[in-house]
MINUGU-286820 format. One record per atom (N, C-alpha, C): residue in three letters; x negated, y negated, z negated. Coordinates in nm, 3 decimals, padded with zeros to 5 digits. Example, Ala and Ser with C-alpha at 12.3 -4.5 7.8 and 13.67 -1.06 7.14 Angstrom:
NODE resn       X       Y       Z
NODE  ALA -01.319  00.569 -00.780
NODE  ALA -01.230  00.450 -00.780
NODE  ALA -01.320  00.330 -00.780
NODE  SER -01.285  00.225 -00.708
NODE  SER -01.367  00.106 -00.714
NODE  SER -01.290 -00.003 -00.787
***
This chain:
NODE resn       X       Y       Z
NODE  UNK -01.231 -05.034  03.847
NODE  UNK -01.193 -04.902  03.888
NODE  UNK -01.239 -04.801  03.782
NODE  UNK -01.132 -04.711  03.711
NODE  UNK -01.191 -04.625  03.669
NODE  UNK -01.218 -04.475  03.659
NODE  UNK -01.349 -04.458  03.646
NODE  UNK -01.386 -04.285  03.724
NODE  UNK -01.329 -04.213  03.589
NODE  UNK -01.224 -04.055  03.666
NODE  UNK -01.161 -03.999  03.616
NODE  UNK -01.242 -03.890  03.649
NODE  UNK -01.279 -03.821  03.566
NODE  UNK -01.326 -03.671  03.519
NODE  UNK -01.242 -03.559  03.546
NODE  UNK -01.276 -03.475  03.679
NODE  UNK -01.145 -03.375  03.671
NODE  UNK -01.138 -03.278  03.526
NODE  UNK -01.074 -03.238  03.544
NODE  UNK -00.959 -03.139  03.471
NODE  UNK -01.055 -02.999  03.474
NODE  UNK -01.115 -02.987  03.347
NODE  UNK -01.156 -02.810  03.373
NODE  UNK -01.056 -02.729  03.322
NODE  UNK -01.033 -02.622  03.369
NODE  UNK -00.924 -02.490  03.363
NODE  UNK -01.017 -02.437  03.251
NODE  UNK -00.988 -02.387  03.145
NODE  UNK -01.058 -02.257  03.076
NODE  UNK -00.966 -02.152  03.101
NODE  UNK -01.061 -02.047  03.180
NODE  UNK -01.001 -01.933  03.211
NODE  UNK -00.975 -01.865  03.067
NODE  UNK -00.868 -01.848  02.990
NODE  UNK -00.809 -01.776  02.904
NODE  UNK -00.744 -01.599  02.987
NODE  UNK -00.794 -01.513  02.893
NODE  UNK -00.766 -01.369  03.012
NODE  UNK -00.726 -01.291  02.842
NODE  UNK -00.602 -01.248  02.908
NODE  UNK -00.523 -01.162  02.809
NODE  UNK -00.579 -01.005  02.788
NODE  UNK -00.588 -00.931  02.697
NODE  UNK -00.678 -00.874  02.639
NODE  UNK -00.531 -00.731  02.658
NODE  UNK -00.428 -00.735  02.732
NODE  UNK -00.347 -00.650  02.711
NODE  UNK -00.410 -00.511  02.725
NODE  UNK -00.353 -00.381  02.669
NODE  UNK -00.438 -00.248  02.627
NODE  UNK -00.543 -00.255  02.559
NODE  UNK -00.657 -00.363  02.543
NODE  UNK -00.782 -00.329  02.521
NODE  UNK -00.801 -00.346  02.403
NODE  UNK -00.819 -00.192  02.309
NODE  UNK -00.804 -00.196  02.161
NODE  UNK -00.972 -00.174  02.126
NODE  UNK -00.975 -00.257  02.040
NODE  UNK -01.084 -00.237  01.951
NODE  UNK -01.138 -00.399  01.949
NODE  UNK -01.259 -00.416  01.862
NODE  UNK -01.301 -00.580  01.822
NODE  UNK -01.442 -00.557  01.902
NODE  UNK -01.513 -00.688  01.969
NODE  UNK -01.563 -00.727  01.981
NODE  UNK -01.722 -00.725  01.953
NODE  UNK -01.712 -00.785  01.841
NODE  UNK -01.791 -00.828  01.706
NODE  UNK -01.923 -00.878  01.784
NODE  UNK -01.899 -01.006  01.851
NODE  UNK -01.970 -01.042  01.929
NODE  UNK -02.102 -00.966  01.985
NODE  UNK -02.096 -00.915  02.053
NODE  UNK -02.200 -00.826  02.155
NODE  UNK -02.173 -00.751  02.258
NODE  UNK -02.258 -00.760  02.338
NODE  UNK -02.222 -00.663  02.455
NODE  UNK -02.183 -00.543  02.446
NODE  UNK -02.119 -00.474  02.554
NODE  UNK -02.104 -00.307  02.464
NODE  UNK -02.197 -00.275  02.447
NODE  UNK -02.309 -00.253  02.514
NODE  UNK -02.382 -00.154  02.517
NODE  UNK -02.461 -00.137  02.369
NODE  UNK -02.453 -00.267  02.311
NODE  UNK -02.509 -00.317  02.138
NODE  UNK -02.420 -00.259  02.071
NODE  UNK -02.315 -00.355  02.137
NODE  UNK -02.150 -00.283  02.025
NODE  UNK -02.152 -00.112  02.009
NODE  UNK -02.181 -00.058  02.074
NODE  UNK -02.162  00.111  02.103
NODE  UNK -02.315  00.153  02.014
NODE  UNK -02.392  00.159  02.049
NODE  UNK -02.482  00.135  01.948
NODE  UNK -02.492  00.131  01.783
NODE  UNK -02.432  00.001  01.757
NODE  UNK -02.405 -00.019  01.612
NODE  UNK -02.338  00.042  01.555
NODE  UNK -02.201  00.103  01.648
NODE  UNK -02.084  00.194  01.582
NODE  UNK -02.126  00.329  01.574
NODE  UNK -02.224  00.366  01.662
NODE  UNK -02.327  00.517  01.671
NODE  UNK -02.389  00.494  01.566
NODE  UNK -02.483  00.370  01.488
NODE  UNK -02.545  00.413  01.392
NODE  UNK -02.437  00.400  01.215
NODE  UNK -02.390  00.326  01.266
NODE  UNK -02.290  00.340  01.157
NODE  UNK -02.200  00.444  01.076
NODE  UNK -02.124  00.509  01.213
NODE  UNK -02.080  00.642  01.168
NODE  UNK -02.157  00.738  01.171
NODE  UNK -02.319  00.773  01.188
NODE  UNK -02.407  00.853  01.144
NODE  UNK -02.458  00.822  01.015
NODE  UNK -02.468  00.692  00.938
NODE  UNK -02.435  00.661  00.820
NODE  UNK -02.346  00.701  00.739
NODE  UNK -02.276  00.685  00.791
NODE  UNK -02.146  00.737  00.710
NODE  UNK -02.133  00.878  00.727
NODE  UNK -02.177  00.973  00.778
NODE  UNK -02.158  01.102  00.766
NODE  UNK -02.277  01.149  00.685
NODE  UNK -02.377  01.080  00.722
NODE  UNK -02.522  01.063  00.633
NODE  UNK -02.520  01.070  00.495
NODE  UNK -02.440  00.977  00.408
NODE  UNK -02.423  00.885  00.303
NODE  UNK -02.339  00.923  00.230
NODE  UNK -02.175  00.958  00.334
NODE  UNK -02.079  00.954  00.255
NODE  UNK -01.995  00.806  00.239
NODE  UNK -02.089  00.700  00.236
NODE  UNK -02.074  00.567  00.139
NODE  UNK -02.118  00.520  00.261
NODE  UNK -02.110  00.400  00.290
NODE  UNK -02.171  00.263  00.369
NODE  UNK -02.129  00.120  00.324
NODE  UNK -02.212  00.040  00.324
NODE  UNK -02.156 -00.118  00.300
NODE  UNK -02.177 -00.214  00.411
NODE  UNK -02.085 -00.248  00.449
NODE  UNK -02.149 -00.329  00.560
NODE  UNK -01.973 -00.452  00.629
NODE  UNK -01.976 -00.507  00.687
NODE  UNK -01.870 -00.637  00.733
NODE  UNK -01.750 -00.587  00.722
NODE  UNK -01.630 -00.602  00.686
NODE  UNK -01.488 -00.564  00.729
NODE  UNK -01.456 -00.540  00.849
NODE  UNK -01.495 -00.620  01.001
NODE  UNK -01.474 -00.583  01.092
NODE  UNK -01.571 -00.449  01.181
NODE  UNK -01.705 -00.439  01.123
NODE  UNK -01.742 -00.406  01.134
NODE  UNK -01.702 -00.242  01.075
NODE  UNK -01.662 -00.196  00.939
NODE  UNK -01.619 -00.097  00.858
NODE  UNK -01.445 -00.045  00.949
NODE  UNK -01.392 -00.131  00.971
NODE  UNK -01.296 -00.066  01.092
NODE  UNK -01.337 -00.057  01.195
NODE  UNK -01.367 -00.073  01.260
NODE  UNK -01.401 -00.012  01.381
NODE  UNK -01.502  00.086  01.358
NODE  UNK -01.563  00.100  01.256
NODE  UNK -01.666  00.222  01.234
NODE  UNK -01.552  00.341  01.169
NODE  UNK -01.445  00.331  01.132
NODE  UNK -01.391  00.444  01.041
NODE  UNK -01.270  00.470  01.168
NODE  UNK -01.251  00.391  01.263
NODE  UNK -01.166  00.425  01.414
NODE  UNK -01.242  00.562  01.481
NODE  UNK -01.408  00.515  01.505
NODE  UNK -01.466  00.643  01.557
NODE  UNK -01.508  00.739  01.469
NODE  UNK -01.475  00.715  01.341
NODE  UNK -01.544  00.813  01.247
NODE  UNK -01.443  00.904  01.253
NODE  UNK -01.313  00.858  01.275
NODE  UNK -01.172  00.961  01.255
NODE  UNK -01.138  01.015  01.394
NODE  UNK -01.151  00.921  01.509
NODE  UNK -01.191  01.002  01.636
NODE  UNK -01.290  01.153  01.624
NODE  UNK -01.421  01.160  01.589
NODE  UNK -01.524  01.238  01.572
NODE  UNK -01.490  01.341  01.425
NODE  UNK -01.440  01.296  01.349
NODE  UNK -01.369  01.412  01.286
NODE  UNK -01.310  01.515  01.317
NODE  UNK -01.187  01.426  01.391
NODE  UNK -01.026  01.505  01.444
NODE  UNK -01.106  01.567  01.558
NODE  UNK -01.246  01.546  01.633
NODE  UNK -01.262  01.628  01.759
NODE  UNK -01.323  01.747  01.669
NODE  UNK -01.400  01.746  01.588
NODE  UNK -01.497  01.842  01.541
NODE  UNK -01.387  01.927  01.497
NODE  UNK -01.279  01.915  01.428
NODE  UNK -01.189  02.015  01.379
NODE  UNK -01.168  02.137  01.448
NODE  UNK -01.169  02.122  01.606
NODE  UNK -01.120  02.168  01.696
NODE  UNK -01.267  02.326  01.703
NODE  UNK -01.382  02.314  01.626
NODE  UNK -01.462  02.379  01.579
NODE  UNK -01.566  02.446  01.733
NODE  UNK -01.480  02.437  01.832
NODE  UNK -01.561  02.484  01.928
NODE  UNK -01.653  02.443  02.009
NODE  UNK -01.734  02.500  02.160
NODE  UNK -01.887  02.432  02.138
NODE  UNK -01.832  02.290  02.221
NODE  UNK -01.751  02.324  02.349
NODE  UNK -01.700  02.173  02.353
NODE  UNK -01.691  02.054  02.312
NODE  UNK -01.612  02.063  02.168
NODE  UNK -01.620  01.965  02.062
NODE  UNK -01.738  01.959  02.003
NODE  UNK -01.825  01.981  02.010
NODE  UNK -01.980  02.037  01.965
NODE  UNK -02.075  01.907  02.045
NODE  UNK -02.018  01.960  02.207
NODE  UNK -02.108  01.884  02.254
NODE  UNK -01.992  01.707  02.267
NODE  UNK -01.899  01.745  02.228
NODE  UNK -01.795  01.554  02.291
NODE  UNK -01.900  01.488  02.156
NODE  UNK -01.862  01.546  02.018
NODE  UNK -01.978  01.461  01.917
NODE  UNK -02.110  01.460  01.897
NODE  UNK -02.207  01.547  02.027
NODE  UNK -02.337  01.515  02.046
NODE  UNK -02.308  01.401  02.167
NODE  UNK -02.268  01.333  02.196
NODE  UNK -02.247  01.240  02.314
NODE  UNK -02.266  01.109  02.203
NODE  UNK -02.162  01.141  02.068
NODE  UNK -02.158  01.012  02.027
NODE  UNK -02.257  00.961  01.936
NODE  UNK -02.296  01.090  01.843
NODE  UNK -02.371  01.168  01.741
NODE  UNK -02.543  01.193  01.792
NODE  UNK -02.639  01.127  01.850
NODE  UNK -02.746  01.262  01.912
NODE  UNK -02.838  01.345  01.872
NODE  UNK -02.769  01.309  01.722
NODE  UNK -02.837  01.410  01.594
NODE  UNK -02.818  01.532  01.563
NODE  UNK -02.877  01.637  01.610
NODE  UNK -02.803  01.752  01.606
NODE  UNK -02.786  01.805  01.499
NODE  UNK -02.876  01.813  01.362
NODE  UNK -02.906  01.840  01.237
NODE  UNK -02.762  01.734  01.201
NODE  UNK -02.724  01.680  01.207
NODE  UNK -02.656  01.584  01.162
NODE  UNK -02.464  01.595  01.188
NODE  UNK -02.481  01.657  01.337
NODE  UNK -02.392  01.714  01.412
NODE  UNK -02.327  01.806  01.342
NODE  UNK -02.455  01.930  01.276
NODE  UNK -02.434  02.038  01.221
NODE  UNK -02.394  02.020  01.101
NODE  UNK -02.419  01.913  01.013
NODE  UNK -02.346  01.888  00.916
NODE  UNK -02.229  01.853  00.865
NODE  UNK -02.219  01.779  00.993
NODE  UNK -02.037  01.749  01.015
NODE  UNK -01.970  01.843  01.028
NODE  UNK -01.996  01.966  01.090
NODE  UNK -01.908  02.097  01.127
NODE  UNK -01.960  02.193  01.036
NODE  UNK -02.003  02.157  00.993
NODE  UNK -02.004  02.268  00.844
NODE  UNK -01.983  02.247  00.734
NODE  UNK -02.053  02.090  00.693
NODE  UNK -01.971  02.037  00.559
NODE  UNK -01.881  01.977  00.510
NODE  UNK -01.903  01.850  00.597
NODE  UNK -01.778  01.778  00.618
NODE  UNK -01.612  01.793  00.688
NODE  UNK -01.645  01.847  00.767
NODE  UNK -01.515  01.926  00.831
NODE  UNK -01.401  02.015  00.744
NODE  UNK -01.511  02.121  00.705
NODE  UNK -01.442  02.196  00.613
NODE  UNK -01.319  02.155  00.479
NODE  UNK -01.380  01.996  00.409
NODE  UNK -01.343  01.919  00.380
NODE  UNK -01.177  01.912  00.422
NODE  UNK -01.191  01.853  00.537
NODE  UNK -01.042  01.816  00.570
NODE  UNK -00.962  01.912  00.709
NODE  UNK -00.993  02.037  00.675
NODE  UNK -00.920  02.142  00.743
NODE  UNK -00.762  02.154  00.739
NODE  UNK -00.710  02.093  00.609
NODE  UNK -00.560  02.068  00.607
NODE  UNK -00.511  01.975  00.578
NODE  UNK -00.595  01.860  00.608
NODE  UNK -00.543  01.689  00.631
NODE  UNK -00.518  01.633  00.775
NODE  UNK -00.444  01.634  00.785
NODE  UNK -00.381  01.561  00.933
NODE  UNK -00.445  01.423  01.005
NODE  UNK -00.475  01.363  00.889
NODE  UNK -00.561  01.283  00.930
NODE  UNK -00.636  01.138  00.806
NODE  UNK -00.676  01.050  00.822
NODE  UNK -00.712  00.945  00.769
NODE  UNK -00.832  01.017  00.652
NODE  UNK -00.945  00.985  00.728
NODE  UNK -01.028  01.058  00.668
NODE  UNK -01.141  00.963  00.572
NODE  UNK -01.076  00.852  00.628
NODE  UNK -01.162  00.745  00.588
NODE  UNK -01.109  00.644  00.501
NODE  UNK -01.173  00.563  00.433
NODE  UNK -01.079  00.478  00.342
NODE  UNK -01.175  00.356  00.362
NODE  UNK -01.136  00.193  00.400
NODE  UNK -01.187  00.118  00.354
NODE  UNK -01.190  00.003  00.244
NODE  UNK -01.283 -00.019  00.181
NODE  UNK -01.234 -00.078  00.066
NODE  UNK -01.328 -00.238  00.082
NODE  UNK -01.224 -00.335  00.032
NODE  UNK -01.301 -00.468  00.029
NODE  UNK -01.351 -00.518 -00.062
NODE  UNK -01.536 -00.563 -00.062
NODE  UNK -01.573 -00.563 -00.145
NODE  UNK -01.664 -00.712 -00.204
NODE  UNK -01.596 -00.797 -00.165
NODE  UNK -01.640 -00.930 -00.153
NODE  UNK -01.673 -01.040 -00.102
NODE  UNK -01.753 -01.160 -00.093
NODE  UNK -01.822 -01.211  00.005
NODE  UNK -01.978 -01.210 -00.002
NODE  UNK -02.056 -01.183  00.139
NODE  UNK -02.158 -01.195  00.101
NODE  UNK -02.219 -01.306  00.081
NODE  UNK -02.366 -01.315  00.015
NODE  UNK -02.380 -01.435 -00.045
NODE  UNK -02.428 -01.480  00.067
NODE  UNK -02.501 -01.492  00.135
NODE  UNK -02.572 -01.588  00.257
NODE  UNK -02.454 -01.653  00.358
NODE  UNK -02.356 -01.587  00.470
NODE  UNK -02.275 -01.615  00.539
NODE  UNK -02.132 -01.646  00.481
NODE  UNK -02.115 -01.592  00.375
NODE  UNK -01.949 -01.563  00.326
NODE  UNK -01.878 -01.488  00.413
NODE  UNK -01.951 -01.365  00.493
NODE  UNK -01.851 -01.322  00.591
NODE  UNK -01.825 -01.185  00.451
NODE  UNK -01.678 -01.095  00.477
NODE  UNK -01.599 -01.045  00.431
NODE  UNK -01.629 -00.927  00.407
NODE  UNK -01.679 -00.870  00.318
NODE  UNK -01.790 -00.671  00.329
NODE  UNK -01.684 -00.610  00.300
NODE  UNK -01.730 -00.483  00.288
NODE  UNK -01.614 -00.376  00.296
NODE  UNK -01.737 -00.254  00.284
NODE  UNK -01.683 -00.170  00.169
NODE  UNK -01.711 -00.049  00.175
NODE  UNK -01.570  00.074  00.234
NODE  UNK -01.726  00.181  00.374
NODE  UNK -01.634  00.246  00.432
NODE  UNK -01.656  00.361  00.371
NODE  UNK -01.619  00.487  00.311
NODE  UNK -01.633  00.597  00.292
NODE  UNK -01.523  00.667  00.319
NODE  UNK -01.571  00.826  00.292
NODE  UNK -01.558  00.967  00.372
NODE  UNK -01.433  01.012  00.221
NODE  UNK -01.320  01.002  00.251
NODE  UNK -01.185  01.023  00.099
NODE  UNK -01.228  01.196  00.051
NODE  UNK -01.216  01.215 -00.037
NODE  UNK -01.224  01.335 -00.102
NODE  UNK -01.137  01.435 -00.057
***
């Protein structure tokens, strides 16, 4: 007689609407990393860091741009929510902003910049376009 092993289902669940990556972690990490990232990048100018990681950081960096444009305290406080740097806040709406007052959008550029040596995962420099 021989014993038959049922059948496991892997629940596979379709991801329909839900935009953005992963990058293995919970949100509450994921949200996190993308907070310190695009404070880097407003910081810096420059950042180096994963390809998947550098898009999804230049998604909220252009979100938090296009709100700050809007110059008022509202938008002030939507990018202290994401931002909780206020010195930092203030730099975005005074230096950086000014910047792209008559660009519609794409404020960010990413560029690919190799493999790294330990993992071979895919880097990417994100910066702030002239």
């Amino acid at each position: 007689m021989r014993c038959e092993l049922p059948i496991q289902r892997i629940e596979t669940r379709m991801r329909h609407r839900k935009a953005g990556r992963q990058l293995g972690r919970p949100g509450d990490q994921r949200k996190a990393l993308l907070r310190g990232l695009v404070a880097a990048l407003f910081r810096h100018n420059r950042i180096k860091t994963s390809w998947a990681k550098a898009k999804e950081a230049a998604r909220m960096a252009e979100k938090l741009i296009t709100t700050a444009k809007r110059g008022d305290l509202a938008a002030r406080r939507q990018v202290l929510r994401d931002i909780p740097d206020p010195d930092l806040v203030d730099h975005l709406f005074t230096q950086i902003v000014p910047r792209y007052d008559q660009r519609p959008g794409g404020y960010t550029r990413v560029i690919r910049a190799g493999l790294r040596r330990g993992d071979e995962a895919q880097m990417a420099i994100l910066e702030l376009v002239e």
